[in-house]
C-alpha positions as CSV (number, residue, x, y, z in Angstrom):
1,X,0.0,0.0,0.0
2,X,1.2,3.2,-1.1
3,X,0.5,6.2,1.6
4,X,0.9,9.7,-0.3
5,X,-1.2,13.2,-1.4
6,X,-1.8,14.6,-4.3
7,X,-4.3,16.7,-6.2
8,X,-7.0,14.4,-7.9
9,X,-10.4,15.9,-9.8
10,X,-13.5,13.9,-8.6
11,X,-17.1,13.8,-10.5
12,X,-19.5,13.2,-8.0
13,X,-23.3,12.0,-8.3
14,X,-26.0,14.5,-7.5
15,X,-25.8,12.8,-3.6
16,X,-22.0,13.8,-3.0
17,X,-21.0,10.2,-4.2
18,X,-17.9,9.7,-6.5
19,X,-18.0,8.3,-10.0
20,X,-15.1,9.3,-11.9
21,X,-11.8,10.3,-11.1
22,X,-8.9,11.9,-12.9
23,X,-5.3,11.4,-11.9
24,X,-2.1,11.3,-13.6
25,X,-3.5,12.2,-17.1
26,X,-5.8,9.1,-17.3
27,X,-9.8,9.1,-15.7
28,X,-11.0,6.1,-13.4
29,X,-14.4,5.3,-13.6
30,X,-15.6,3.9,-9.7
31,X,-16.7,0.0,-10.5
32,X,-18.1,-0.5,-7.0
33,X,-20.1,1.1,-4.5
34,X,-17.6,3.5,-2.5
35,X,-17.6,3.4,1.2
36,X,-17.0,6.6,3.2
37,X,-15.9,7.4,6.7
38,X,-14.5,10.6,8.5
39,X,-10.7,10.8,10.1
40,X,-10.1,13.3,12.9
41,X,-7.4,15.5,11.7
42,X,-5.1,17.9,14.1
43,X,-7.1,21.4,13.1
44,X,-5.0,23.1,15.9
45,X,-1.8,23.1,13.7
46,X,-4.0,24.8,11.0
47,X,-6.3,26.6,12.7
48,X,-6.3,29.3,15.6
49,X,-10.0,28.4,16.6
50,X,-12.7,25.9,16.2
51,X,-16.2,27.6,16.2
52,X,-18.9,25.4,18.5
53,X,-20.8,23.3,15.5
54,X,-17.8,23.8,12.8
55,X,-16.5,20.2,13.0
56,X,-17.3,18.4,10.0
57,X,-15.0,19.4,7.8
58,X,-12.7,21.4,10.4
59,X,-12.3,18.6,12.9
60,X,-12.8,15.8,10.5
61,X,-11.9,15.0,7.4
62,X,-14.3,12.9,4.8
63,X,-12.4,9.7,3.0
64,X,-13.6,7.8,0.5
65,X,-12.4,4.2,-0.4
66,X,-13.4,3.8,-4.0
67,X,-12.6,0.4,-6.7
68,X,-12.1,2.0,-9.7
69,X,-10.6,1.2,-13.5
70,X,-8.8,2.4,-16.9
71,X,-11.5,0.8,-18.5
72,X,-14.2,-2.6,-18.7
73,X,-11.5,-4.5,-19.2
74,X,-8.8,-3.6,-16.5
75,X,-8.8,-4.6,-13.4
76,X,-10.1,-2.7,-10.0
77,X,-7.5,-0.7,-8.1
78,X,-8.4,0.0,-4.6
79,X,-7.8,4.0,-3.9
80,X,-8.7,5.9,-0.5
81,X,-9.4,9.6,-1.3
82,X,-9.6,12.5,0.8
83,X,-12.3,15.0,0.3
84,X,-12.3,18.6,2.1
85,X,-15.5,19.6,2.3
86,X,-15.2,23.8,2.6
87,X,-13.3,23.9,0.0
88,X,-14.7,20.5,-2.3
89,X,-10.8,19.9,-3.1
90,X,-10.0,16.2,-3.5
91,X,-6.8,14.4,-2.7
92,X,-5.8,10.5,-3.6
93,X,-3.9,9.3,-0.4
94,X,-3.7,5.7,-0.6
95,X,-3.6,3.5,-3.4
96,X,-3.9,-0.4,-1.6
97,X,-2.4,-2.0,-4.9
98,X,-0.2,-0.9,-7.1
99,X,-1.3,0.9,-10.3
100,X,-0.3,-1.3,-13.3
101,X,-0.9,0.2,-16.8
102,X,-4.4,-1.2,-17.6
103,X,-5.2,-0.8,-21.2
């Protein structure tokens, strides 16, 4: 498993759900239902204050673990993706198995 962050672009269903990604020139389409949790992050290195009710997305950050693939015929890659809320940026920090090229 590779642990890392970098800038991905994310297409989302209408619900907040992710269906596509794009990263490293090529797009993933998600081939299975994605499962999402929340991490606790340390805000206090980042921010000076935490207003009472702010957490999601200050406290806690939203991951997603999506399967996703080139194409029909390549296989699923396992990817956990952060999502900041506040600012609806998207980052790929975990790939569970390694990216071969899937044509």
């Amino acid at each position: 498993m590779g642990v890392f962050s970098e800038a991905i672009e994310v297409v989302c269903s209408p619900a907040g759900q992710p269906l596509r990604l794009t990263w490293g020139g090529r797009t993933y389409k998600v081939g299975a239902d994605p499962v999402r949790w929340y991490e606790r992050r340390n805000w206090w290195e980042e921010e000076t204050r935490a207003e009472r009710g702010h957490g999601a997305g200050l406290v806690d950050t939203e991951i997603w673990r999506v399967q996703a693939r080139v194409n029909d015929r390549s296989d699923l890659r396992t990817l956990d993706l952060s999502h900041h809320v506040r600012s609806d940026r998207w980052r790929l920090i975990r790939i569970h198995d390694a990216l071969r090229d899937s044509t």
